[in-house]
C-alpha positions as CSV (number, residue, x, y, z in Angstrom):
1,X,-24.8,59.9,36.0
2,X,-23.3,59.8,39.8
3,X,-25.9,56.9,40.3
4,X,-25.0,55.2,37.8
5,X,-21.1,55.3,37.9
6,X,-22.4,53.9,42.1
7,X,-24.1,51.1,41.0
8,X,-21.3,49.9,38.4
9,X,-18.8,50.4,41.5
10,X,-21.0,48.2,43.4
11,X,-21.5,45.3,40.4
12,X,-17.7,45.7,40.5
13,X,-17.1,45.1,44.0
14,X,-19.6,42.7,44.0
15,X,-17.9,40.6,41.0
16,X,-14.7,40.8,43.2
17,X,-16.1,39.2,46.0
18,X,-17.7,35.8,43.7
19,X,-14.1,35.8,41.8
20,X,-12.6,35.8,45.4
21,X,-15.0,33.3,46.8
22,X,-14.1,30.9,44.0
23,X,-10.7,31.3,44.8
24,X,-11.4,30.2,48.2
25,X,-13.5,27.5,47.5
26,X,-10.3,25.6,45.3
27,X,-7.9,26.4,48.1
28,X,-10.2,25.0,51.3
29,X,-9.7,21.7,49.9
30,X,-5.8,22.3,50.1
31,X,-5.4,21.0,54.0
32,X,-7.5,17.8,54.0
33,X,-5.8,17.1,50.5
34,X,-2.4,17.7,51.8
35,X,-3.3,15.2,54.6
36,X,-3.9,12.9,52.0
37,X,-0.8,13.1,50.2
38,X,1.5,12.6,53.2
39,X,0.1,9.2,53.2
40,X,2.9,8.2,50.4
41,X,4.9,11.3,49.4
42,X,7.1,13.5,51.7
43,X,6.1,16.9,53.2
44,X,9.0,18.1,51.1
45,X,8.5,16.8,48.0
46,X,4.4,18.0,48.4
47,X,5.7,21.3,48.7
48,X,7.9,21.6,45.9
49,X,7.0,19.2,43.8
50,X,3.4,20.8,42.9
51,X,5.4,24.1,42.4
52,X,6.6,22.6,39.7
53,X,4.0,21.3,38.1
54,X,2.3,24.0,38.2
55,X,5.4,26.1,37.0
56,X,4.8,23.9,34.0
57,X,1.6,24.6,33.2
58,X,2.1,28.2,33.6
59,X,5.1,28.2,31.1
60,X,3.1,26.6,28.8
61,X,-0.3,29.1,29.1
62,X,2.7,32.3,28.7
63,X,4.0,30.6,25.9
64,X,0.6,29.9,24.2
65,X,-0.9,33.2,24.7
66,X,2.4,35.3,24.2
67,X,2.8,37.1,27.0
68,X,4.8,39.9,27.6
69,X,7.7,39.8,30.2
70,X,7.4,41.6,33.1
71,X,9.7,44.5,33.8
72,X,12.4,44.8,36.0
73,X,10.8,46.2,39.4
74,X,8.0,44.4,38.7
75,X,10.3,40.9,38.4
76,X,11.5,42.1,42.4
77,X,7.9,42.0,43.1
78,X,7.1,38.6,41.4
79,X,10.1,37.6,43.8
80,X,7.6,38.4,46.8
81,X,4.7,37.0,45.8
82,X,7.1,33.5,45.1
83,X,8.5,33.6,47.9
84,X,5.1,34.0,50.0
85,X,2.7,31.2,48.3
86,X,4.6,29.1,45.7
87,X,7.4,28.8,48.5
88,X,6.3,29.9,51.6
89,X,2.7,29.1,52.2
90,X,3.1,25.3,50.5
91,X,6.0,24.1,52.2
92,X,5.0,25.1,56.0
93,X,1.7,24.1,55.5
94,X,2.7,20.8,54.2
95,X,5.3,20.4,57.0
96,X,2.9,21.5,60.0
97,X,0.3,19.2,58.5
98,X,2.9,16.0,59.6
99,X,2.0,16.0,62.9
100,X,-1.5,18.1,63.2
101,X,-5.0,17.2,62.1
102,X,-6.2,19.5,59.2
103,X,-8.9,20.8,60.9
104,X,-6.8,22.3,63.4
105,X,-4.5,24.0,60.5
106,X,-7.7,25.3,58.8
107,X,-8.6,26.9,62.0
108,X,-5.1,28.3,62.6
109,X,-5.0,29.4,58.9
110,X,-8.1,31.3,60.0
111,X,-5.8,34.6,60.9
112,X,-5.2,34.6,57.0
113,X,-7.9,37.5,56.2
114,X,-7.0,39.7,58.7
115,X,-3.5,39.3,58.1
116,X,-3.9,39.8,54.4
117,X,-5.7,43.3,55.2
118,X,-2.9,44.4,57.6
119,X,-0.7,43.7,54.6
120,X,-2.7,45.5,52.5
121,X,-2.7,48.1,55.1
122,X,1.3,48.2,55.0
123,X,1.6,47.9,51.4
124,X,-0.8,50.5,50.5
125,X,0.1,52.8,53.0
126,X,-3.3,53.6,54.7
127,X,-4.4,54.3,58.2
128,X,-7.2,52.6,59.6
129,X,-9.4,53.1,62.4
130,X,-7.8,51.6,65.6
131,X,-10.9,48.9,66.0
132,X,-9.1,47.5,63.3
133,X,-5.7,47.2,65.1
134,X,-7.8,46.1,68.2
135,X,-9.9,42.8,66.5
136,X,-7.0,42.1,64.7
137,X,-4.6,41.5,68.1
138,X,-7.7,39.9,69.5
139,X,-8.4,37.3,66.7
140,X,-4.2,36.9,67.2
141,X,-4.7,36.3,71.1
142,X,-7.4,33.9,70.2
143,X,-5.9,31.7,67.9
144,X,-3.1,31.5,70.2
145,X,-5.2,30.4,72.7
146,X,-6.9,27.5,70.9
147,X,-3.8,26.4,69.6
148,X,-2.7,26.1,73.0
149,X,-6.1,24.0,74.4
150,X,-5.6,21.5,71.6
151,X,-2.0,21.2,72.1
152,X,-2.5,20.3,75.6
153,X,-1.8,24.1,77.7
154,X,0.3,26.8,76.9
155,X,3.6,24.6,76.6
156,X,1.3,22.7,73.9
157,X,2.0,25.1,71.1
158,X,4.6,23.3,68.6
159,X,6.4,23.8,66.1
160,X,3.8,23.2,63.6
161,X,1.7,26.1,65.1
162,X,5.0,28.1,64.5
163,X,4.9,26.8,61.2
164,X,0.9,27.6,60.9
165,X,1.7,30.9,61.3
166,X,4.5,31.3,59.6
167,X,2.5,30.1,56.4
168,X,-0.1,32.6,57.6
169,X,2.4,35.6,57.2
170,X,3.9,34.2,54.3
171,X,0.8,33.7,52.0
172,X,-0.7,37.2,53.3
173,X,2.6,39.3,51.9
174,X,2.0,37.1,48.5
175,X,-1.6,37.5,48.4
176,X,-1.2,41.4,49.1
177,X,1.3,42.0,46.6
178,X,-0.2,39.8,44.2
179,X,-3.5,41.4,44.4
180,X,-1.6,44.7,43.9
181,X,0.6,43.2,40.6
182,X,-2.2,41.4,39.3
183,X,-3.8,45.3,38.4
184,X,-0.4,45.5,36.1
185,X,0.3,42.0,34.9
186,X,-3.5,40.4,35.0
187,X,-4.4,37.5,37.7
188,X,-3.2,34.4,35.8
189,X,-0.1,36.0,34.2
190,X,1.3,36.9,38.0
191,X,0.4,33.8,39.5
192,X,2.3,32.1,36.1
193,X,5.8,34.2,36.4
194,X,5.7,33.8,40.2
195,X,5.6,29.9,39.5
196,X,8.0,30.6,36.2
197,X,10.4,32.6,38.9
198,X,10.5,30.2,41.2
199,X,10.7,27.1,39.1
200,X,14.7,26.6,39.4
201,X,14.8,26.4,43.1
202,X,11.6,24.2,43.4
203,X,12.8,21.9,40.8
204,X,16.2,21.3,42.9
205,X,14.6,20.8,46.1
206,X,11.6,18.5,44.8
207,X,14.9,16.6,43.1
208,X,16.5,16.5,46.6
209,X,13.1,14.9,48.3
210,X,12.3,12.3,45.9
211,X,16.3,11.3,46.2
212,X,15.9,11.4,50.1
213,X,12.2,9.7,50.2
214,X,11.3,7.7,47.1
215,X,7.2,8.1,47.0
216,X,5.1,5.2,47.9
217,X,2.3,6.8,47.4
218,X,-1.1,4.8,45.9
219,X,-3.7,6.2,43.3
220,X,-5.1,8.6,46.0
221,X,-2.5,9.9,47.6
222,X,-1.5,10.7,43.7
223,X,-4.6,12.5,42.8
224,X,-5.1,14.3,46.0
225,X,-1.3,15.6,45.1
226,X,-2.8,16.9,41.6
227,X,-5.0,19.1,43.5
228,X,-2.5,20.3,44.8
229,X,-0.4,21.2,42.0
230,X,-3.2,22.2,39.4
231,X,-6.0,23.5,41.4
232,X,-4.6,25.1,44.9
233,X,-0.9,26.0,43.2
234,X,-2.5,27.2,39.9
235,X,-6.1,27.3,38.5
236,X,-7.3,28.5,41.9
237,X,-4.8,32.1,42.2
238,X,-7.0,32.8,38.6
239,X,-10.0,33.3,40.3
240,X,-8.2,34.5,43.7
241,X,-6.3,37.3,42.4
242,X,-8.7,38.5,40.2
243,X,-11.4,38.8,42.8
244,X,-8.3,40.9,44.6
245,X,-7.3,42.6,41.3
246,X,-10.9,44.3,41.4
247,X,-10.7,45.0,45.0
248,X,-10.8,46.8,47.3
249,X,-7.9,44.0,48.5
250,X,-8.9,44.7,52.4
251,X,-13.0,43.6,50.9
252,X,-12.5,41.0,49.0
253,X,-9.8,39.3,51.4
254,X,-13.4,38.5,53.8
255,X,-14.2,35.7,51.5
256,X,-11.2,34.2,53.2
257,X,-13.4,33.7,56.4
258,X,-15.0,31.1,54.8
259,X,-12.0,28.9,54.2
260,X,-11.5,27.6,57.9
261,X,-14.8,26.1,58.2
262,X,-15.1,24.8,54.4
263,X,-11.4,23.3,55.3
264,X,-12.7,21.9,58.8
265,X,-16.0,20.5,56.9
266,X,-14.1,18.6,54.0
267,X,-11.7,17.3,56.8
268,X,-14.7,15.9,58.3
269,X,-16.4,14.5,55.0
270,X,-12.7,13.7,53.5
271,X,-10.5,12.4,56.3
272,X,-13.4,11.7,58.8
273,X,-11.2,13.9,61.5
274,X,-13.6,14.3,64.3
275,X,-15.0,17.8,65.2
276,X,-15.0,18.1,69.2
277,X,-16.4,21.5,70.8
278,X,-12.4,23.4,71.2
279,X,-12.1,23.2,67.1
280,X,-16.3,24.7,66.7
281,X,-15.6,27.1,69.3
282,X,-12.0,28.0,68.4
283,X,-13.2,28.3,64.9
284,X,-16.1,30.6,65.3
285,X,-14.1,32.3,68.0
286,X,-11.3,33.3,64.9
287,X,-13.3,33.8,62.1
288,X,-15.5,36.7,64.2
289,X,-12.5,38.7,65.4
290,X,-11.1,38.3,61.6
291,X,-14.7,39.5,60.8
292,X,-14.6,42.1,62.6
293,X,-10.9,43.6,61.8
294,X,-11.5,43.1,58.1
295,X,-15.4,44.6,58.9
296,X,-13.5,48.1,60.3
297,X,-11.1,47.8,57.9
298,X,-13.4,47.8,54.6
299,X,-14.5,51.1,56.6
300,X,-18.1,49.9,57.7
301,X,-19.1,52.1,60.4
């Protein structure tokens, strides 16, 4: 019997890592595709304006299915998980990614797994060993450091590193709490009221960019931008935060060490940015400290 309840443990764990993998797998297109999109439309607008079409979908799947509201603490928490990937994450991103190759923001975004355990960490009040503290400063130090060799030295680090991490933070707090509210609510329905939630405020400030500057975007620029909204903003967080939802969070979260070099290799195949030695070894560099943190985390000895 003990066996048994084991190995369906394992099948479940295991089912949560492909559900998180496919979640990754949508959103490591987001940075080359955002590059894309600035070509005609606005950093602004990208951000917001794929909020709400997405919002608009997920009204229309709540609606369809009949979904129950969420309560009121629960609505608080659906105010997190807004603020860090239908606000947060899209609208730094999509402003860093003016004046930096994608390649370089898909390495940068490379802190994400870590970050998303140490969030996990916080938010579900455990103590880890202190190799995980340890690999998790050192993957910081190190993406630091490359930021700094591709902006030129120490004084090379920019805003839209600032922004890069920013995003970082942002989208670890949503994913965390999401992954945590998706056990109440189920992974499309908390994806869907965070969009819902935020709706009002995205719908202004996607008004405000196409006031300030009218698109000029071509066909595409347009479907790269649909991505955005359907896929990275929406059908993606299905599979993502239901690969969370069956957890462990801290587990599942290494899928997201793929997503840097999937994002650096569609930037490559997509934009034809070119790969130089900083970005392979910078790259490799983050994702095995990452590995590492999330490795000591997941309690592997």
């Amino acid at each position: 019997m003990a066996h048994r309840l084991l190995h369906g443990q394992r099948a479940s764990h295991r089912s949560g890592i492909w559900w998180g993998l496919l979640g990754v797998t949508a959103f490591s297109f987001t940075l080359p595709f955002t590059r894309v999109a600035l070509g005609g439309l606005s950093p602004l607008f990208i951000g917001s304006g794929r909020a709400v079409i997405a919002a608009a979908l997920a009204a229309l799947a709540l609606a369809l299915t009949r979904q129950p509201r969420p309560s009121g603490p629960q609505w608080l928490r659906l105010a997190v998980v807004a603020g860090g990937i239908v606000i947060g994450f899209p609208m730094l991103t999509s402003l860093a990614l003016t004046t930096v190759p994608a390649s370089h923001g898909a390495v940068v975004v490379g802190l994400l797994p870590g970050a998303t355990a140490v969030m996990a960490v916080i938010r579900g009040h455990e103590r880890p060993a202190a190799s995980f503290w340890l690999f998790a400063a050192l993957g910081a130090v190190v993406t630091v450091a490359f930021a700094a060799i591709e902006g030129g030295g120490l004084a090379g680090v920019g805003w839209a590193d600032l922004l890069l991490f920013a995003a970082v933070i942002a989208a670890a707090i949503g994913y965390a709490e999401g992954g945590l509210l998706a056990r109440e609510l189920g992974s499309w329905q908390t994806v869907s009221w965070a969009l819902v939630l935020a709706a009002p405020v995205m719908v202004l400030v996607a008004g405000a960019a196409l006031v300030a500057e009218p698109p000029t975007a071509d066909a595409a620029e347009w479907l790269a931008f649909g991505y955005l909204a359907a896929v990275s903003m929406f059908l993606g967080f299905f599979a993502w935060y239901r690969g969370l939802a069956i957890g462990p969070i801290a587990r599942v979260s290494q899928v997201q060490l793929v997503q840097p070099v999937m994002g650096i290799a569609w930037a490559a195949i997509i934009l034809h940015e070119p790969i130089g030695w900083t970005t392979i070894i910078g790259g490799s560099a983050v994702i095995g400290c990452a590995a590492l943190a999330v490795r000591r985390r997941a309690g592997t000895p």
